[in-house]
C-alpha positions as CSV (number, residue, x, y, z in Angstrom):
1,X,0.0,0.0,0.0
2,X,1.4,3.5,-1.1
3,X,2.1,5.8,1.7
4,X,-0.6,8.1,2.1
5,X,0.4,11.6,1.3
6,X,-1.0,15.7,1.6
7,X,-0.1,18.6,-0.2
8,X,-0.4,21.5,2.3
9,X,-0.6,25.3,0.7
10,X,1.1,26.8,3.7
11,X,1.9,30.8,4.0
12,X,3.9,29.9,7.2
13,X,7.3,30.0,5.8
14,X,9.7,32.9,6.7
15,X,7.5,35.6,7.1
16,X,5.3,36.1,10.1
17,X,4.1,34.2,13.4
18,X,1.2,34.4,12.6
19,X,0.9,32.4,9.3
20,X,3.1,29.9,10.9
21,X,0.8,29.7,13.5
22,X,-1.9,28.7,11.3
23,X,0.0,26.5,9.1
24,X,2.1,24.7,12.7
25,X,-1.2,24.0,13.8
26,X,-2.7,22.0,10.5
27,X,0.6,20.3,10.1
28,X,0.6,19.6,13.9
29,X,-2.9,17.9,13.8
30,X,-2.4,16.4,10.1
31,X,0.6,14.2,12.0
32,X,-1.2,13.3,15.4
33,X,-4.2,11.8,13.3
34,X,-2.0,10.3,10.5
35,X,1.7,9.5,11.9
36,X,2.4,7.6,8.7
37,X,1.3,10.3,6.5
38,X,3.7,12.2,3.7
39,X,3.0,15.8,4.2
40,X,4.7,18.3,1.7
41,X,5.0,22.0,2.4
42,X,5.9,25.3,1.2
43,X,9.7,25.9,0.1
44,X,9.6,28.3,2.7
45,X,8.9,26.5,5.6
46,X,11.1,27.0,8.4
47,X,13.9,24.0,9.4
48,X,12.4,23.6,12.7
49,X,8.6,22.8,11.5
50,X,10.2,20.5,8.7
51,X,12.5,18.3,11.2
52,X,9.8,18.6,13.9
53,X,7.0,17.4,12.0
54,X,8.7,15.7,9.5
55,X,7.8,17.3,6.3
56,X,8.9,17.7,2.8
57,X,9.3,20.7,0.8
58,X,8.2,21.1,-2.6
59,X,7.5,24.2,-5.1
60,X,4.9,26.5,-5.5
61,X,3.2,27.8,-9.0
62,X,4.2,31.1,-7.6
63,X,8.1,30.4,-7.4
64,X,7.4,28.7,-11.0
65,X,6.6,32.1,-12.0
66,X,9.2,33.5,-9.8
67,X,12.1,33.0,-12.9
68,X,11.0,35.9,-14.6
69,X,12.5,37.9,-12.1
70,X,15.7,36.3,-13.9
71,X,14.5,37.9,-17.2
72,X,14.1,41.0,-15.9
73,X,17.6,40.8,-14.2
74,X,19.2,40.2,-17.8
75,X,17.3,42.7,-19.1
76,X,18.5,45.0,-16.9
77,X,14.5,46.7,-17.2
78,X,10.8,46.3,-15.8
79,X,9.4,48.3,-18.4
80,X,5.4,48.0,-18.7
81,X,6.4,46.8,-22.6
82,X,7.6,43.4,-20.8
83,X,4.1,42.9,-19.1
84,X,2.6,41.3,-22.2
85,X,5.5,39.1,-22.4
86,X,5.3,38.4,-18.7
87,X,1.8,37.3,-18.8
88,X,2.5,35.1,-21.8
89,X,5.7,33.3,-19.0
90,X,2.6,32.7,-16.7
91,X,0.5,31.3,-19.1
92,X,2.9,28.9,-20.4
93,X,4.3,27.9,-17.3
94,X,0.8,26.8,-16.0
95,X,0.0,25.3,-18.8
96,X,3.4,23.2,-18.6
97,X,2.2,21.6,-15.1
98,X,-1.7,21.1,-16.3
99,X,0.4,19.1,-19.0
100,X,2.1,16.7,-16.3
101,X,-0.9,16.4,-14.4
102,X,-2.9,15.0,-16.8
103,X,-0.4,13.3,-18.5
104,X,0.0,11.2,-15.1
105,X,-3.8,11.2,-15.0
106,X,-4.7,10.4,-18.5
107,X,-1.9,7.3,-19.1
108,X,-0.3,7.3,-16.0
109,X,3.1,8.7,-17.3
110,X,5.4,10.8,-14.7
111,X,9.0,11.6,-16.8
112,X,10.8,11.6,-13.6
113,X,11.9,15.4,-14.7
114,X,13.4,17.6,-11.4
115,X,12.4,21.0,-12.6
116,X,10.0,23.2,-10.2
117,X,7.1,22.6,-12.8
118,X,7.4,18.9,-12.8
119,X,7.8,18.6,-8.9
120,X,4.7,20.8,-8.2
121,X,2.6,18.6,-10.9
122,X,4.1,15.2,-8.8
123,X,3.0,16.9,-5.7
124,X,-0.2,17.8,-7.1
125,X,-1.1,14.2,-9.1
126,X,0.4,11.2,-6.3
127,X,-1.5,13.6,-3.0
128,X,-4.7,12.2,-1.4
129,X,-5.7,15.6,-0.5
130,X,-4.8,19.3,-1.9
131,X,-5.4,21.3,2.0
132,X,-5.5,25.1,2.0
133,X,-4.2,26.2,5.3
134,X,-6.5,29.0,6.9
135,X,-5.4,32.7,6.0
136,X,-6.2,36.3,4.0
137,X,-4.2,35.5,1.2
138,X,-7.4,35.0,-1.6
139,X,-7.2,38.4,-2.4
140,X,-6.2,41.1,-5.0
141,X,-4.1,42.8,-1.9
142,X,-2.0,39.7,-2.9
143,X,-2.6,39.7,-6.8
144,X,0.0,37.4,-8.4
145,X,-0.3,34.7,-4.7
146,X,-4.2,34.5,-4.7
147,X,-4.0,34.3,-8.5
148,X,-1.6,31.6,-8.3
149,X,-2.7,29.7,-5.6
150,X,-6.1,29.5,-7.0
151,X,-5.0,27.6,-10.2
152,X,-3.1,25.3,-8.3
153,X,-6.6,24.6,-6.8
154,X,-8.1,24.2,-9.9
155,X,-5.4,22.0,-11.4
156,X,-5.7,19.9,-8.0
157,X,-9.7,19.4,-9.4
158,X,-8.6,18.7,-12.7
159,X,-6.5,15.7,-11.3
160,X,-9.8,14.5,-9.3
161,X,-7.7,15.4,-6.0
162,X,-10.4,16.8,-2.9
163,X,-9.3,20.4,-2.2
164,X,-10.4,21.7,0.8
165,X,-10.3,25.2,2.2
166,X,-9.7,25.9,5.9
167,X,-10.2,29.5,7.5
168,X,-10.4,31.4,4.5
169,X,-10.4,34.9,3.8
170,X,-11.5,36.4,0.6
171,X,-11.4,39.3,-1.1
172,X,-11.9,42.1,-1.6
173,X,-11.6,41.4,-5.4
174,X,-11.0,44.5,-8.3
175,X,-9.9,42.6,-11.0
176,X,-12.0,40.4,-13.5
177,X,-9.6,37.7,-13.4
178,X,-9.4,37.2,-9.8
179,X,-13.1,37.1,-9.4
180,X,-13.6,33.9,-12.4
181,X,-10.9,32.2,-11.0
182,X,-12.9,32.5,-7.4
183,X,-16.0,31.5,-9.5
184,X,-14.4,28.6,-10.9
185,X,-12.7,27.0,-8.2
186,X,-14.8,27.6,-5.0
187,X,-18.0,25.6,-6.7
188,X,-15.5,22.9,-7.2
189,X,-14.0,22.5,-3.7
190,X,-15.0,19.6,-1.8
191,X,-14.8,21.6,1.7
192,X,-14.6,25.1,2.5
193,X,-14.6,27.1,6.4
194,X,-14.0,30.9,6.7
195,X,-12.4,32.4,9.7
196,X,-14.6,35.5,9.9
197,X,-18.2,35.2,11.0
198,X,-20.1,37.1,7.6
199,X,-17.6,39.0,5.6
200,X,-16.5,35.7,2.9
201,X,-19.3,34.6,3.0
202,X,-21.2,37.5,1.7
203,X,-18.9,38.5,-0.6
204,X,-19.1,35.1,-2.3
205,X,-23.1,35.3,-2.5
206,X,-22.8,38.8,-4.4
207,X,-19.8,37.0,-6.8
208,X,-22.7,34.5,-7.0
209,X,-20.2,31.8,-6.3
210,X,-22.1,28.3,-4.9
211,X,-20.4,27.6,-1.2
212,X,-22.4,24.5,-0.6
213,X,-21.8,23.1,2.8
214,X,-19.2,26.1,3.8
215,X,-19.7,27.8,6.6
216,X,-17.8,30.3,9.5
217,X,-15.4,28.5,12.3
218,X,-13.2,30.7,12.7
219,X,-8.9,30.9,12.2
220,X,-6.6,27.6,12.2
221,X,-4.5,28.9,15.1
222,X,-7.6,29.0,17.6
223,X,-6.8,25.4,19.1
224,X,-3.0,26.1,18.6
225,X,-1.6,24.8,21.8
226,X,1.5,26.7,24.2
227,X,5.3,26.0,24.5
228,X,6.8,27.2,27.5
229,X,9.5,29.4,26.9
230,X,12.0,31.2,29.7
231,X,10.1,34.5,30.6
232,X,12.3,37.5,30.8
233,X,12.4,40.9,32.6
234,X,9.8,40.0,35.0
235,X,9.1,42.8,37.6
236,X,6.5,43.8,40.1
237,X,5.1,46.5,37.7
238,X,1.4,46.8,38.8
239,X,0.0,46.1,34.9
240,X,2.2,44.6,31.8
241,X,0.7,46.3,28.4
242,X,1.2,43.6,25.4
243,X,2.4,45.4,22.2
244,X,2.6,44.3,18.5
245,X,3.3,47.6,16.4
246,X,4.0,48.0,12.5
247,X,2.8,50.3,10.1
248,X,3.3,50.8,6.3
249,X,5.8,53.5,5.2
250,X,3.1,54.4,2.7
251,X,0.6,55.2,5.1
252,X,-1.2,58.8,5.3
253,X,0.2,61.2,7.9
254,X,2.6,58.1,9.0
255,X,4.6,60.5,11.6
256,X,1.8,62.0,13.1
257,X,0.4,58.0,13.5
258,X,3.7,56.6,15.3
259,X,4.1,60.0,17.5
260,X,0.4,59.2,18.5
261,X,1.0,55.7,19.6
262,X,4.6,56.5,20.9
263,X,2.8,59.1,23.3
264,X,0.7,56.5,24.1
265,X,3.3,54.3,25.3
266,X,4.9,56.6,27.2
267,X,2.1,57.9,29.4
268,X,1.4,54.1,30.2
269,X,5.4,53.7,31.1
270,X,6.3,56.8,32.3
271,X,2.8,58.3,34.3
272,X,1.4,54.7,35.2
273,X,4.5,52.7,35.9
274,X,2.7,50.1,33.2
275,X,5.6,47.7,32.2
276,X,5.6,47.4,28.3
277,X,5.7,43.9,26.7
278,X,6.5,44.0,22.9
279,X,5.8,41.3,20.7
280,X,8.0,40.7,17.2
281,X,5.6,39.3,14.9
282,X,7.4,39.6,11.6
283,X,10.8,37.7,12.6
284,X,11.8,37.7,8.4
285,X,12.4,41.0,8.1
286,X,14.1,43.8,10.2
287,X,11.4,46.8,9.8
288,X,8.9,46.3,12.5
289,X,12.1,45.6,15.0
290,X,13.1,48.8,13.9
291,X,10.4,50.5,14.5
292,X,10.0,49.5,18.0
293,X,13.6,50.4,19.1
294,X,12.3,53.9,17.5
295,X,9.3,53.9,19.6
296,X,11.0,53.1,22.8
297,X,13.9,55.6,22.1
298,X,11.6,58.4,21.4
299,X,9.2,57.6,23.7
300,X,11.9,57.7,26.6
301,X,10.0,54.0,27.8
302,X,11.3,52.9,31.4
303,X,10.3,49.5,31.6
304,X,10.6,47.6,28.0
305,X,10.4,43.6,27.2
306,X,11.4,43.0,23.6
307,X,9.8,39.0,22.6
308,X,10.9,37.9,19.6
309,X,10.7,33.8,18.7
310,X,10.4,31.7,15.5
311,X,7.9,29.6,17.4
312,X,4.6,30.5,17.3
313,X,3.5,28.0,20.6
314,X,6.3,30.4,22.2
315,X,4.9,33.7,21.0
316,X,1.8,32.4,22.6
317,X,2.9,31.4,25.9
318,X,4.6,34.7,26.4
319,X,1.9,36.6,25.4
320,X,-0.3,35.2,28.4
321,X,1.9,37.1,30.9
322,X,0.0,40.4,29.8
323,X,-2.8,42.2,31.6
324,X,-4.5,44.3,28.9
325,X,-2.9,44.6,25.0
326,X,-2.9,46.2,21.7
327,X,-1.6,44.8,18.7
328,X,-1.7,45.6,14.8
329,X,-0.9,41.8,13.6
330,X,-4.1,39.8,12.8
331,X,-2.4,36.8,15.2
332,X,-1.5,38.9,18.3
333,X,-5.4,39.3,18.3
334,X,-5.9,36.1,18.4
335,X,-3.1,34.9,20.6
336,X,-5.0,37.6,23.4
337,X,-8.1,36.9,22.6
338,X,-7.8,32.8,22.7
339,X,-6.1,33.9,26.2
340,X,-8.5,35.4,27.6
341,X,-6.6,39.3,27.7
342,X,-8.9,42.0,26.6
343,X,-7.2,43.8,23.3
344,X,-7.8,46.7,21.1
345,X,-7.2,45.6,17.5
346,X,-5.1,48.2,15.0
347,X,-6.0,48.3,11.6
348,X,-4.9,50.5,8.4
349,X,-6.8,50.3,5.2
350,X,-10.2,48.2,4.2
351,X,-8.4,45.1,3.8
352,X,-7.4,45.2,7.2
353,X,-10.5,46.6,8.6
354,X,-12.6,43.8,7.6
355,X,-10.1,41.1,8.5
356,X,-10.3,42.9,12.4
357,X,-13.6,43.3,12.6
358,X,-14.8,39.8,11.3
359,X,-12.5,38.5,14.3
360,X,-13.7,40.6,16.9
361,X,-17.4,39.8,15.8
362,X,-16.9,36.1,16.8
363,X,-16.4,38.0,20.1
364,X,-19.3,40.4,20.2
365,X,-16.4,43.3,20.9
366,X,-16.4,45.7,17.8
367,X,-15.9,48.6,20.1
368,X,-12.6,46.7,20.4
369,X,-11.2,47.8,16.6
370,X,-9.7,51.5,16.7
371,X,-8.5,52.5,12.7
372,X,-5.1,53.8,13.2
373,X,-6.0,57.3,11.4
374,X,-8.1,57.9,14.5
375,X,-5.6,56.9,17.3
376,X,-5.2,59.9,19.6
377,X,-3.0,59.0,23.1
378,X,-5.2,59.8,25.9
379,X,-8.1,57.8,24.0
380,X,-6.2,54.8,23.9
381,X,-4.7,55.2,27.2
382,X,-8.4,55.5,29.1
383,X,-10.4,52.7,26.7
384,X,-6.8,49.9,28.0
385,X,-8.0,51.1,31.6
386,X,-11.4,50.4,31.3
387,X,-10.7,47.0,29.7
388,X,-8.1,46.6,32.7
389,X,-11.2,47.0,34.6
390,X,-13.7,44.8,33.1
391,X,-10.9,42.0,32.5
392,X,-12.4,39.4,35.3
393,X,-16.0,39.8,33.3
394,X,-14.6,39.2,30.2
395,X,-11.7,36.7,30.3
396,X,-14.0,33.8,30.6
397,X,-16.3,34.4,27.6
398,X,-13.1,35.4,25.6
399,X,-11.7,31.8,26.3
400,X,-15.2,30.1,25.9
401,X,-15.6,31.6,22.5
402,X,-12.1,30.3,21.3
403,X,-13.1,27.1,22.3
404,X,-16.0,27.0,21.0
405,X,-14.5,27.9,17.6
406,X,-11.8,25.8,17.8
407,X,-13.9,22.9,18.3
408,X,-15.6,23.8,14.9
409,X,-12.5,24.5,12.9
410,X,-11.9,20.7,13.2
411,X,-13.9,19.7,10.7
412,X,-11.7,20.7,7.9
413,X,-8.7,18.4,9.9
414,X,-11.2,15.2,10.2
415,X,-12.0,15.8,6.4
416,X,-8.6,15.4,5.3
417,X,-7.7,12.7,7.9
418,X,-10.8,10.7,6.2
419,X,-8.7,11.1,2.8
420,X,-5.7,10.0,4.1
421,X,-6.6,7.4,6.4
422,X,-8.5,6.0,3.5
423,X,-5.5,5.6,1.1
424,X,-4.1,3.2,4.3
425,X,-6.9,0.6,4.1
């Protein structure tokens, strides 16, 4: 009997905690229900999920495409007159996997060829299952990944492969091509769950896309469990503040933003002796570590914690120390939230909005969302004491909710464990 084997589309590779936390906890309840199980991953997946879990990397459509960047390179150009030519590469490049899938399908031929197109088509045509970790990432924010990631979908139903969707986003959508290649996939999926409690849902029903069975659970991370983790820079500081903090260099009035939430910080460190816990969510890149050694330079802050961990069970068990938070990073929400710690969510933009406010509404706290163009110091600083306040009423529904949806989000797991269980008989 062949081993049994699922092809994971995984964001969790090196950029932040909080897509690994999504994709860690799939991968870690893919294994528990089926030890035996091949599971293949992202290229980007980090050494310590791969050696932990025991994975296997294998390519993406969207580093298939990523060899243009080579043609540009010799070209020494990324003049628009290349975009035709670039959209001819993609074409032809998918095209080139659809061939080898069907190909295997149609007479059962693999070439044994090692190039990124033929591994992704090997991954696609001997899986069990095609799984969609939970995420944002069907969206035109993301144009070329959602894009991308859709046709591998597709293809996956073209090789008679199950596709299932867990804790999906989608949209919003402004290009014609996005929205057919929503149309034509999401009918076809045999499960689907979304993460926020109306949003997908009802933009699907206006795209007049079929969503069968689908319905709201909630995010992949919710039954995520803890790691402990050495605790530093404990002190008897009468309330730690949790703190995730980025912001786009593109955003409006940026300096008037970050002076707005530095001042926050330091009326909470400075006035109220409030011990300040930040929390490195994108661990990739050095831009939001940056920022906070701005913050807490300009800011004068007394008493700083700096968190920063590959880990995302770590990033979790550090964030429980904290009284009252705020946080800008989808993830942090969640990681307070599933805690129990009352949080006011950041967000920029309507991508972002809706991706805060779908979470919170699982939670019945809206007033919880604060858009950063409206952040003034003292605001924040009295709505973190009232929630300080009102923390012993509203720990225990906070927890009961993430249960509750954590529960539900399993049904996406058992659906793929029934695939792969199944190739064992």
């Amino acid at each position: 009997m062949a081993q049994p084997q699922a092809m994971l589309i995984n964001m969790g590779g090196r950029g932040n905690i909080g897509d690994r936390a999504m994709a860690l906890n799939v991968i870690r309840q893919l294994r528990e229900g089926s030890p035996e199980a091949r599971l293949l991953v992202g290229p980007h997946t980090l050494d310590f999920m791969v050696e932990e879990f025991d994975l296997q990397r294998y390519p993406y459509l969207s580093h298939c495409f990523s060899r243009w960047g080579a043609v540009e390179q010799r070209l020494g150009t990324k003049a628009r007159w290349l975009k035709p030519l670039q959209y001819l590469f993609y074409c032809l490049d998918s095209l080139l996997v659809l061939l080898l899938i069907m190909l295997k399908r149609l007479f059962n031929w693999d070439p044994g060829w090692r190039f990124m197109e033929a591994e992704l088509a090997r991954a696609i045509s001997t899986s069990q299952v095609v799984f969609f970790c939970g995420g944002g990432y069907i969206t035109d924010v993301g144009r070329l990944e959602a894009r991308s990631n859709l046709v591998m979908a597709w293809f996956a139903t073209l090789a008679g492969k199950p596709v299932i969707m867990s804790g999906q986003g989608f949209g919003p959508f402004d290009s014609w091509l996005s929205r057919f290649l929503v149309k034509l996939v999401v009918p076809r999926l045999d499960t689907i769950t979304f993460r926020d409690v109306e949003g997908s849902e009802q933009l699907l029903q206006q795209l007049g896309v079929e969503i069968g069975q689908g319905k709201a659970v909630g995010d992949d991370a919710m039954s995520l469990p803890e790691r402990q983790v050495e605790q530093t820079g404990q002190t008897d500081a009468p309330v730690k503040l949790g703190v995730n903090f980025r912001i786009s260099p593109f955003t409006p009035n940026l300096e008037q933003r970050v002076e707005a939430f530095t001042r926050f910080l330091s009326l909470a460190s400075n006035q109220l002796g409030w011990q300040i816990h930040f929390y490195i969510f994108e661990t990739w890149r050095p831009w939001e570590e940056g920022l906070v050694d701005s913050i807490i330079t300009d800011g004068e802050l007394k008493d700083v914690v700096i968190h920063k961990t590959e880990d995302p069970r770590e990033a979790l068990y550090l964030t429980r120390q904290c009284d009252v938070a705020i946080g800008i990073s989808y993830h942090f929400i969640v990681f307070a939230l599933k805690l129990g710690i009352p949080v006011l969510a950041l967000f920029t933009g309507e991508y972002y909005r809706a991706k805060m406010s779908g979470l919170l509404a699982w939670y019945g706290k809206g007033d919880w969302v604060v858009p950063v163009q409206q952040m003034e110091a003292e605001a924040l600083l009295s709505q973190c004491q009232v929630m300080l306040e009102q923390r012993e009423q509203t720990r225990q529904p906070l927890v009961d909710k993430t249960v509750e949806m954590a529960k539900n989000s399993r049904v996406t797991i058992d659906r793929a464990l029934h695939f792969l269980n199944a190739g064992q008989r």
